[in-house]
C-alpha positions in Angstrom: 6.7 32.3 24.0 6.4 34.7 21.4 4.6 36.9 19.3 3.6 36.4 15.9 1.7 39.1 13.9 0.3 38.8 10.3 0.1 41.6 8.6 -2.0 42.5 5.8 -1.6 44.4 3.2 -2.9 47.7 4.7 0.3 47.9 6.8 2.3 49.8 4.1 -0.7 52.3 4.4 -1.2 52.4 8.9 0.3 51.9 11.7 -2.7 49.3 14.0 -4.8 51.9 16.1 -3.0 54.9 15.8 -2.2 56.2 11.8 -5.6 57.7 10.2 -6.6 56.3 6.7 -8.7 59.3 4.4 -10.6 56.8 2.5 -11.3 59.8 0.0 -7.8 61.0 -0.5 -7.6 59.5 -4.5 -9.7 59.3 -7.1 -9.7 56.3 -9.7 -9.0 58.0 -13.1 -11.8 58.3 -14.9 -12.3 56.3 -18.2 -15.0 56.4 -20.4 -18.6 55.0 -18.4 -17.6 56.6 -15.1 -21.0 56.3 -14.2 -21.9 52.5 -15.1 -18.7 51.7 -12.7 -19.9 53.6 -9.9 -23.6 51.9 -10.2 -22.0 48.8 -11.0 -20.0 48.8 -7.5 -22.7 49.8 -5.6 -24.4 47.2 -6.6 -21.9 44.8 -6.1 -21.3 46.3 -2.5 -25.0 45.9 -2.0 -24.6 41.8 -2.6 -26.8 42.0 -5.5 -29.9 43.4 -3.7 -30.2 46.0 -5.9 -29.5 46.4 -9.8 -29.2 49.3 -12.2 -30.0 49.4 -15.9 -28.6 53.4 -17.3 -29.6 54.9 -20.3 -28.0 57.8 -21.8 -30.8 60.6 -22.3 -28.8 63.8 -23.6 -25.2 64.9 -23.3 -23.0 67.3 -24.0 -20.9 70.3 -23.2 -21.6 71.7 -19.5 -22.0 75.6 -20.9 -25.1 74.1 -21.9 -26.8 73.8 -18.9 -25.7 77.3 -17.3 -28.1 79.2 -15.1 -31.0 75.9 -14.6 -30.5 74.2 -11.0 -29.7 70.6 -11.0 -33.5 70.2 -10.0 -34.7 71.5 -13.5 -31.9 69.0 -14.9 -32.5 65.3 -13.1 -36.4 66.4 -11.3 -36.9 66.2 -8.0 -36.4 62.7 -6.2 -40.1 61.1 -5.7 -38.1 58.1 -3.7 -34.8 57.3 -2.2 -32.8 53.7 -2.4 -31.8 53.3 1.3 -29.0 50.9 2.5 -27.8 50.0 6.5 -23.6 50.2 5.4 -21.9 47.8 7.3 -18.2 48.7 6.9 -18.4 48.3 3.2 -20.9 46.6 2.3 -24.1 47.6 1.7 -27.1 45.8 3.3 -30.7 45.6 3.1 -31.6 47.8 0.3 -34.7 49.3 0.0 -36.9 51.9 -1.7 -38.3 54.8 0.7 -40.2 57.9 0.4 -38.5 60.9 -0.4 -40.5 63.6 1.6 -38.6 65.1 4.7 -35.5 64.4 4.0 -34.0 65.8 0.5 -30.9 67.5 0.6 -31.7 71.3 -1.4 -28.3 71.8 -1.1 -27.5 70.4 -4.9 -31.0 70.0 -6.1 -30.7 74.4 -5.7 -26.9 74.4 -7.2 -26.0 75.9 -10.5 -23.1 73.9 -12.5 -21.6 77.5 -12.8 -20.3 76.4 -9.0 -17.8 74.1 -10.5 -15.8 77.4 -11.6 -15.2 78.4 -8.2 -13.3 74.9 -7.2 -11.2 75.0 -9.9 -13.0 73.1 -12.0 -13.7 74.9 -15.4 -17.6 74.9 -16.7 -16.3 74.9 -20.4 -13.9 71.9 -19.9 -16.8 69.6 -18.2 -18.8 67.6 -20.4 -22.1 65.9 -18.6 -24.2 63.1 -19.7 -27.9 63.0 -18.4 -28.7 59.4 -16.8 -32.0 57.7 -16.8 -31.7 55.0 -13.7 -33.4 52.0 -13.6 -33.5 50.6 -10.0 -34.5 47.3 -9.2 -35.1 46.4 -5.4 -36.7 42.5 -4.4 -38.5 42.5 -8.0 -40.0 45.5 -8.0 -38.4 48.7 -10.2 -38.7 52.2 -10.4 -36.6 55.2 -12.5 -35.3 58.5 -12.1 -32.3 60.4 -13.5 -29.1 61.2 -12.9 -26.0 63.3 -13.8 -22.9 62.9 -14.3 -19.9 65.1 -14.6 -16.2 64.5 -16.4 -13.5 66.6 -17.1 -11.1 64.7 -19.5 -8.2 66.9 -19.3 -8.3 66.8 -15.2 -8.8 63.6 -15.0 -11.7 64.4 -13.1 -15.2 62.3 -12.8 -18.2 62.9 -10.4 -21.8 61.6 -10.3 -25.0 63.1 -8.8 -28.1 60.8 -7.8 -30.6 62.5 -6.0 -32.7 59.2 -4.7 -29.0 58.2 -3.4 -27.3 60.0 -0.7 -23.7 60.4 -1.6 -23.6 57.6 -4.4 -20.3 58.8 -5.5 -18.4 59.2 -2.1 -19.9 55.9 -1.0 -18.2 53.5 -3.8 -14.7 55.7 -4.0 -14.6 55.6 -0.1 -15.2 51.6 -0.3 -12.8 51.4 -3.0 -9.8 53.0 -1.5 -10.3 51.1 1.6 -10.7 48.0 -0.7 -7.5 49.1 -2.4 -5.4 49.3 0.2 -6.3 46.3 1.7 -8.2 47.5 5.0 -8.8 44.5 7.4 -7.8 44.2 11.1 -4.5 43.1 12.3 -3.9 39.7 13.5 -1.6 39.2 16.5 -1.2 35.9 17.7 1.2 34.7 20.6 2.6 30.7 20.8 2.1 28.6 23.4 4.1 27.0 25.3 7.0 24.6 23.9 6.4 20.8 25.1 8.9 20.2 27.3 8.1 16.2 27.5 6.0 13.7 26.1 4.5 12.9 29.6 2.8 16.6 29.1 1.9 16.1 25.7 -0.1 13.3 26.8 -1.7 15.2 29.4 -2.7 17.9 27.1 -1.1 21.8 26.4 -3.1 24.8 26.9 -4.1 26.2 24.1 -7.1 27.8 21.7 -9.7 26.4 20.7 -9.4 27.9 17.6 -6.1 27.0 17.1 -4.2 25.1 19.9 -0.8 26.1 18.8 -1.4 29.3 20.1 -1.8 30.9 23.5 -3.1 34.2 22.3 -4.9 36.2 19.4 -6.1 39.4 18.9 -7.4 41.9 15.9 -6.8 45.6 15.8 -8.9 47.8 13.7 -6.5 50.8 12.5 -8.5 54.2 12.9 -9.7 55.5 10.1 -11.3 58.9 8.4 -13.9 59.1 6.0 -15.7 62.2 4.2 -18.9 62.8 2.0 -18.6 65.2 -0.3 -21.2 66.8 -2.5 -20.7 66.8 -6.6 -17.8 70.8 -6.0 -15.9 68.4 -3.8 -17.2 70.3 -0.3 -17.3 68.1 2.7 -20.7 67.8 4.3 -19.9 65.2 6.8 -16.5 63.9 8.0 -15.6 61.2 10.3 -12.8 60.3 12.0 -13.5 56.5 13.9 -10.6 55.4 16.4 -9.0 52.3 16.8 -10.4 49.5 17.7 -9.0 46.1 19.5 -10.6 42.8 20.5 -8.3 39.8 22.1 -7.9 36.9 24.4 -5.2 34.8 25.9 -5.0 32.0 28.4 -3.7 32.8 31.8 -1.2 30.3 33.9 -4.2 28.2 35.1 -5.5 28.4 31.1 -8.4 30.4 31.9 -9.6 32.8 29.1 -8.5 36.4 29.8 -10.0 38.8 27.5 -8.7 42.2 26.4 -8.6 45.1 24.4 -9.8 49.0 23.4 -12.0 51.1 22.0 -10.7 54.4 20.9 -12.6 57.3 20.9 -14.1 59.1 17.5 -15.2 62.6 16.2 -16.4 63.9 12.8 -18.6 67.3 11.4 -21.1 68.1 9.2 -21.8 71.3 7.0 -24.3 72.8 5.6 -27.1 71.3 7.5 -25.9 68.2 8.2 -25.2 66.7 11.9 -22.6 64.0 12.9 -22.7 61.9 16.3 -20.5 59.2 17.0 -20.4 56.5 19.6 -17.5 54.0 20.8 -17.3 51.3 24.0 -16.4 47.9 25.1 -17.9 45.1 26.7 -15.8 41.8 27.9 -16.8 38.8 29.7 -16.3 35.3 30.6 -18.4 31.9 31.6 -16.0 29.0 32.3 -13.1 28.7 29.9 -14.9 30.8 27.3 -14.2 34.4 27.0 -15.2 37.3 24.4 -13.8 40.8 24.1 -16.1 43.0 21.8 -15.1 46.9 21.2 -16.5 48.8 18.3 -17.5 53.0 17.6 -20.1 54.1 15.0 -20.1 57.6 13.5 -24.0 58.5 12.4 -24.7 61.6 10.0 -28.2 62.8 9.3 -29.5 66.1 7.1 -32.7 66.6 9.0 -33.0 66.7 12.6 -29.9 65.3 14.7 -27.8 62.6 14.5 -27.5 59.5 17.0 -25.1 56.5 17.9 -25.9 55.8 21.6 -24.2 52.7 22.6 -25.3 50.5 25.6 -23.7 47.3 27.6 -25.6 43.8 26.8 -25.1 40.2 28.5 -23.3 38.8 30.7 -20.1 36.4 30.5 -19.1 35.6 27.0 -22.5 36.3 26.1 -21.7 40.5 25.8 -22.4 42.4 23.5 -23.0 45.9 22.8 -26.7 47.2 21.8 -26.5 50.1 19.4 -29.1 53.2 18.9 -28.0 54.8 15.7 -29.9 56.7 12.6 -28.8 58.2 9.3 -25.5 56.7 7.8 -23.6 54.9 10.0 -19.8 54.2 9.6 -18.0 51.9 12.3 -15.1 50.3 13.1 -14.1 47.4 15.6 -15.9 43.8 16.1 -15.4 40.7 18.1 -13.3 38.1 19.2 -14.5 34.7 21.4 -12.4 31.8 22.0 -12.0 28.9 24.4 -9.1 27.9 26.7 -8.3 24.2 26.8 -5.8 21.4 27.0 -5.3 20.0 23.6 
């Protein structure tokens, strides 16, 4: 027998469960519309849920907005757009109700701040935003800012009714740029030694009776959200994750795998919790392997991903309590054993 492995694209970046992958260690440079692109992928993450229509209101040199918080600039958010962020994708979007839960933290800021991380207030220019959201028909509008420095190559956009719009797309376009999918490992079965066993039937996949084995490996990976001065107010670091089966001798399924553990931080008032496990099982020839962590991080009270053990034989699975924004990592794999 033997092993083959497919490797995507991501291998030039990882090594399978072990290397850790900043998914906000580049920036895209920034070209002229900084903004629309970073609305424009959101969307697109968000499989066309929601939609943005931008309007420039004013613009201009960033001197000019000296001494106002960002609050007297943009208003204070009357709604937020919420998402559930399935590895990078963006699902059910929604409008909900600002109260209780708005971050001060930039709404209070001074663009002065920018001078203290090395990022000049009378290089930045700034263009005002008025956003037009449109969520299952119904539309609503607030503003938004954002922030280029030409000569640094530098872009960043604020949007109060959307937690950490900017970090969200550029964390699921690096990941998207380097190719970030699991590793497939799959093992042959055995060769046919006569035509009186072919008959008889080889043991193989269901999926694919050529092979004995499969598996897919999650590479760990890191993640941060940053606000507009490039501070980190929540990081995450989510372990590798594995999910495989192969037939034994007698080709019954024999499930396997792990589930690395995961860590992360917040600052400034925000809390991170993170959660990882695996469940396995089998019921006759059919077998599952599921392993998978979650990393929550909330502003306002604490942050939660509980995990607990579902089902019994290939019908496991793992149950999830989570809140706030949820990063994971990991899945599933089921298969059959057979004669083929």
């Amino acid at each position: 027998m033997k092993v083959i492995v497919l490797f995507s694209s991501l291998a030039l970046a990882i090594a399978a469960g072990s290397a850790a992958l900043s998914l906000q260690a580049v920036q895209p440079s920034p070209a002229a519309g900084y903004a629309e692109g970073i609305y424009a992928d959101y969307a697109r993450d968000a499989g066309g849920q929601i939609a943005f229509d931008l309007r420039v209101v004013a613009a201009g040199n960033l001197k000019a907005l000296e001494g106002r918080p960002l609050s007297s600039i943009v208003g204070m958010p009357r709604y937020v757009i919420g998402t559930d962020q399935q590895r990078f994708n963006l699902r059910n979007a929604r409008f909900e109700n600002a109260a209780g839960e708005v971050d001060r933290h930039e709404l209070d800021a001074d663009v002065a701040g920018f001078d203290a991380v090395g990022l000049p207030v009378e290089l930045g220019d700034y263009r005002l935003l008025a956003v037009r959201a449109t969520v299952a028909g119904k539309s609503r509008t607030h503003q938004a800012i954002e922030f280029c420095w030409k000569s640094l190559d530098h872009c960043v956009v604020y949007d109060p009714s959307i937690e950490f719009l900017d970090s969200v797309v550029n964390n699921h376009r690096l990941a998207k740029a380097v190719g970030y999918r699991p590793f497939v490992s799959q093992t042959d079965g055995p060769r046919i030694a006569s035509r009186s066993i072919a008959k008889a039937g080889v043991c193989g996949l269901a999926s694919n009776p050529a092979y004995i084995g499969r598996s897919l490996t999650w590479g760990a990976w890191s993640v941060d959200y940053k606000d507009i001065f490039g501070i980190t107010l929540a990081h995450k670091s989510l372990g590798g994750q594995q999910a495989g089966l192969r037939c034994n001798s007698s080709c019954y399924p024999a499930p396997y795998g792990y589930s690395n553990s995961s860590s992360g931080y917040g600052n400034l008032g925000y809390s991170v919790d993170c959660g990882w496990s695996h469940n396995s099982g089998t019921t006759g020839r059919t077998g599952k392997w599921i392993a998978e962590t979650k990393c929550a991080h909330k502003l306002v009270g604490s942050a939660k991903a509980d995990v607990t053990l579902k089902g019994t034989g290939s019908g496991v699975s793992l149950a999830w309590d989570t809140n706030g924004g949820i990063d994971s990592n990991g899945g599933a794999y089921t298969d059959t054993c057979g004669y083929f």
